[in-house]
Steps between C-alpha positions, in 0.01 A plus 500: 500500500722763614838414632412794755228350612668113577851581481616119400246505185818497276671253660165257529468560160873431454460119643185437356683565158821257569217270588429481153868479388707169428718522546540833671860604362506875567792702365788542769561900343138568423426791702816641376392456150143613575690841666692531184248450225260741647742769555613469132100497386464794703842652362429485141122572568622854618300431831780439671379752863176262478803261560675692813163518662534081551839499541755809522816478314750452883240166563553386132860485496529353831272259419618396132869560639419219800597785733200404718337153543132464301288355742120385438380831664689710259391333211174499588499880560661521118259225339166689663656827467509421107136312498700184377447136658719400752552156307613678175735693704689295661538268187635846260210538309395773592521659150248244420229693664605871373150517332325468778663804635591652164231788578636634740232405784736447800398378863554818721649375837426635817743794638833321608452140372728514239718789535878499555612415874681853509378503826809445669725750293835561516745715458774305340778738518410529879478116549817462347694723736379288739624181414831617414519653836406151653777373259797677734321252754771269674479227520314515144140447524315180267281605265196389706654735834579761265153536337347458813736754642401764254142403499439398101449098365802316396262487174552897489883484466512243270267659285623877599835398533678221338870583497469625857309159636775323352746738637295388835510164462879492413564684819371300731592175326873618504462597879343195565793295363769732632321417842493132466834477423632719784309344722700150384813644551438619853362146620821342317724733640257437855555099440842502482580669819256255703679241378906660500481809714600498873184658608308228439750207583309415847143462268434187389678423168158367366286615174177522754663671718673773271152565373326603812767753601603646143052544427511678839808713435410618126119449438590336158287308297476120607592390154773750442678369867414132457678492162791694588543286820444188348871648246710638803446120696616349210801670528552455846441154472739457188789725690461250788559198290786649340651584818458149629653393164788693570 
């Protein structure tokens, strides 16, 4: 049967095969091995363009590189694309079956079922003047906003990219942080003059109390305020008892 004509043959045949496997223990690299094996066979066979019509060299290096995840479509494109069971396949042993495609005879797919997603081409040089452009953003965008921004994958810079998505990622991390802890010094500094400053000496001296109008004043987080409350009552409370000490 042709896997054009019932287009989950291989992967019927697939389980009815582990049905008849105990146990099943299928190699965790095999399709990487399978990859590998064939495009040496086809390497030293001098047929190496027969090769590049499964599988063009940008796919095989992402692929054997881990630059892109191998799902169970993509190996069953390679695995029918080569005329070799999807079982033997995914377990590496691909090699195993090289006579059976030794000749030559390989399944021609239809127009666009196997060919490289260039679809979507870019111009990289382009791309990249983008994103450094949406760099000089303030404040500095995530990696997610950024990609999003420019309108490319977070997948696409990491790949693309490397030194500049960690160049990103640094960014925004340190401008996070930088933000967090200016925001603590402004509710400490915010605390302090609830509890000691004469503009707030006819409020209620009370950590409840200082909450509702210093969240209303500055829009800080909750956590941020409660905890630097919580420090400047201490103090009040311990330069009372000293006082009364005194």
């Amino acid at each position: 049967m042709n896997s054009w004509n019932d287009i989950g043959y291989d992967v019927v045949e697939l389980f009815r095969e582990i049905a008849d496997l105990d146990p099943i223990d299928l190699k965790r690299d095999g399709p990487f091995i399978s990859i590998s094996d064939l495009h040496r066979f086809y390497s030293e066979a001098g047929r190496i363009e027969d090769f590049n019509i499964i599988l063009n060299p940008e796919d095989l290096r992402s692929l054997l590189y881990r630059h892109k995840p191998v799902s169970l479509m993509v190996v069953r494109r390679i695995a029918f694309g080569f005329g070799i069971p999807l079982l033997s396949f995914l377990n590496g042993d691909a090699i195993k079956t090289i006579p059976l495609i030794e000749s030559g005879n390989f399944c021609h797919l239809k127009t666009g079922y196997l060919e490289s997603r260039r679809s979507n081409k870019r111009e990289h040089s382009a791309v990249l003047e983008t994103i450094n452009a949406a760099r000089t953003i303030y404040p500095p965008l995530s990696l997610k906003a950024l990609s999003s921004h420019v309108g490319v994958s977070k997948g696409y810079i990491e790949y693309r990219f490397p030194v500049i998505k960690n160049q990103i990622v640094e960014a925004h991390a340190n401008y996070v942080k930088e933000k967090s802890f200016r925001n603590l010094q402004q509710a400490q500094a915010q605390a302090m003059a609830y509890f000691f400053e004469e503009k707030y000496s006819g409020s209620p001296q009370s950590r409840k109390q200082a909450y509702r109008v210093l969240r209303e004043e500055t829009g800080l987080p909750k956590f941020v305020l409660r905890r630097a409350i919580q420090t400047a009552y201490e103090v009040m409370v311990g330069s009372s008892e000293k006082s009364e000490i005194e």
